[in-house]
N, C-alpha and C positions, 0 to 999 in steps of 0.2 A: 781783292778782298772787299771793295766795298759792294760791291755788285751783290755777295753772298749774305751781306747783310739787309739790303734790301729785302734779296729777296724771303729771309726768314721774319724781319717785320710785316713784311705784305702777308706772308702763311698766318702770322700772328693775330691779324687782323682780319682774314678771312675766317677765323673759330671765333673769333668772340661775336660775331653776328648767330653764327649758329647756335651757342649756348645759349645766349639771348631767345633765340626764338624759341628753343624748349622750356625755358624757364615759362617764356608768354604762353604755350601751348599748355601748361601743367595749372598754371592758376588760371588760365581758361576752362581748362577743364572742371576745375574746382567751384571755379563760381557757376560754370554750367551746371553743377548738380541740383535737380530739386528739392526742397526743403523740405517735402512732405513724400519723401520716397519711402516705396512700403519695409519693412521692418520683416527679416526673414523670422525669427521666431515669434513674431506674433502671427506672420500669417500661418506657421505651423501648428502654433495652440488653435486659431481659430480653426483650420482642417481638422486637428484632434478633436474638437470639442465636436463638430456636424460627424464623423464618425463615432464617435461615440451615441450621437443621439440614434444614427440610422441602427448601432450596435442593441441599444434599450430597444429601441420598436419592432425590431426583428425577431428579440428574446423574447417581449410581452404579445405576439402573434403567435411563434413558434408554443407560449406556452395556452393562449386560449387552442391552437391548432390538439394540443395533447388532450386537454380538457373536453372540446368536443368530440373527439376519439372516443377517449375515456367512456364519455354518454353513451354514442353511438353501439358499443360493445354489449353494454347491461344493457341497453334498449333490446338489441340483438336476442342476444341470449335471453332474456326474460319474453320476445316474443317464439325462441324456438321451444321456452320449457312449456309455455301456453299453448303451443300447438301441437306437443307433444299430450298436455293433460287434457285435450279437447279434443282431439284428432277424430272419438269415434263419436264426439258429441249426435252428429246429425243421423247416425246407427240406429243409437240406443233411442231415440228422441221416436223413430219408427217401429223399433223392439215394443217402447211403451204400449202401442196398438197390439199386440198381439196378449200383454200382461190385462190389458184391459179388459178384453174378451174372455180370456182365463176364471177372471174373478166376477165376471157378469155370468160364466156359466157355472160357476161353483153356486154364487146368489141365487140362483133362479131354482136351483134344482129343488125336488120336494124332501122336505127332512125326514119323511119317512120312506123315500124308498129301500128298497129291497134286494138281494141278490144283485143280478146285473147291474141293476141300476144304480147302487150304492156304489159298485167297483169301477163303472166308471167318473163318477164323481171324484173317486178317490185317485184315479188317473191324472185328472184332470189336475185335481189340487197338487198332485205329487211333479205335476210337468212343470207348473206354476212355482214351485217350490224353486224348481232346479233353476229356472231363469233369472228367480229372483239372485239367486249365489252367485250367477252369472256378474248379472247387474252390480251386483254387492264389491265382486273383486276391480271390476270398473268404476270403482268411488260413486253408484250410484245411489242414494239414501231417498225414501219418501219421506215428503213434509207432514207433519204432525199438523192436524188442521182442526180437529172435530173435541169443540170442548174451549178450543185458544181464542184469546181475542181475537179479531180481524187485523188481520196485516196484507196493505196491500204489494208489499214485495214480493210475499210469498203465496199469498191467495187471491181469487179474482171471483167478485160477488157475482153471482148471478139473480140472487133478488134477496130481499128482504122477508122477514116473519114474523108475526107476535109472538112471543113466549112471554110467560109468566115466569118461567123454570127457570132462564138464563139471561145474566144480566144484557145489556144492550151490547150491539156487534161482538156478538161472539158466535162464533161459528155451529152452528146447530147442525147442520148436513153438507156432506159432502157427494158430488154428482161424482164427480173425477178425481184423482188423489194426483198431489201436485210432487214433483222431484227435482233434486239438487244431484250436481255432478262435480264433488270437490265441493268449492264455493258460490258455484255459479249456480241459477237458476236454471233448469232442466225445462221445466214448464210448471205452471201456479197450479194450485187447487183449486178445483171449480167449485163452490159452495153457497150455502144460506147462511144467512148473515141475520140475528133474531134483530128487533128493537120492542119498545117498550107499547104495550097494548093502551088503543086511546079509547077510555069510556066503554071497555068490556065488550065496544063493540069490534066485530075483525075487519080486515082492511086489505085492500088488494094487496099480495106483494108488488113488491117495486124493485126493479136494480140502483143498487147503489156501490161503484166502486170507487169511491170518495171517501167511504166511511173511516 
């Protein structure tokens, strides 16, 4: 019997070393921990908060990306309806030459002739008519020049004149009749451009397309 007692004091005393040592292992552990160790929800606000910002500069791209679209488009389309009302610009601009000819030979003819000769002037004016209808349904309009002040958008001096009759820069003759196609400039009127007479006496003309 005593033998059995030993040997359950010696088991006895074989565990209490070991509790011992888990106990030293746990508060080692404990004061092992750092004092400054990181903090799971904060480091998860701080990851929210940098997605979030990458979220805003994504949206405010994506929305200049829409915006420059947007441009893109009317730029488009407002360069296809300009080449659509242009298209036969460089046509009629050659057409002009042939209207020009028409009405230098209507001017020139004699206002008295006669028979044949009257019919074919009346040819002529009548061919001259039909171009012009031509021109007309192609938004081509001539500029009003002969009488108006000078305007250099729309006319282009070829010299100057005295007149007494009409105030200074104002259009007294036209060489060439200037056209518009829509709102654009077709090509200027060629003209004389009066100013004011110095001391009754006359004076070279002069070009002046500055006036």
């Amino acid at each position: 019997m005593a033998q059995k007692k030993n040997i359950l004091i010696e088991d006895e005393n074989e565990q209490a070393p070991q509790e011992a040592s888990s106990t030293s292992e746990i508060e080692e552990g404990i004061a092992g921990t750092p004092a400054d160790a990181v903090d799971p929800l904060k480091d998860l606000e701080e990851k929210l908060s940098t997605a979030q910002a990458e979220a805003n500069e994504n949206h405010d791209r994506l929305l200049r990306l829409a915006a420059e679209f947007e441009n893109y488009k009317k730029r488009t389309t407002r360069e296809m309806e300009d080449l659509k009302k242009y298209a036969t610009e460089n046509l009629i601009r050659q057409l002009l030459t042939v209207v020009d000819n028409l009405e230098r030979a209507i001017a020139s003819a004699p206002a008295d002739n006669q028979n044949n000769g009257q019919s074919v002037v009346d040819g002529v004016a009548l061919t001259l008519a039909e171009v012009m209808k031509i021109l007309e349904k192609q938004n081509v309009s001539p500029i009003e020049a002969l009488g108006e002040l000078f305007d250099p958008s729309f006319h282009q001096a070829m010299c100057q004149e005295e007149s007494d009759e009409h105030p200074p820069n104002t259009v007294v003759q036209e060489f060439q009749k200037g056209y518009l196609i829509h709102d654009r400039l077709l090509r200027p009127a060629m003209v004389v451009v009066s100013k004011t007479a110095q001391n009754g006496q006359p004076t070279e003309k002069s070009v002046d397309t500055n006036a």
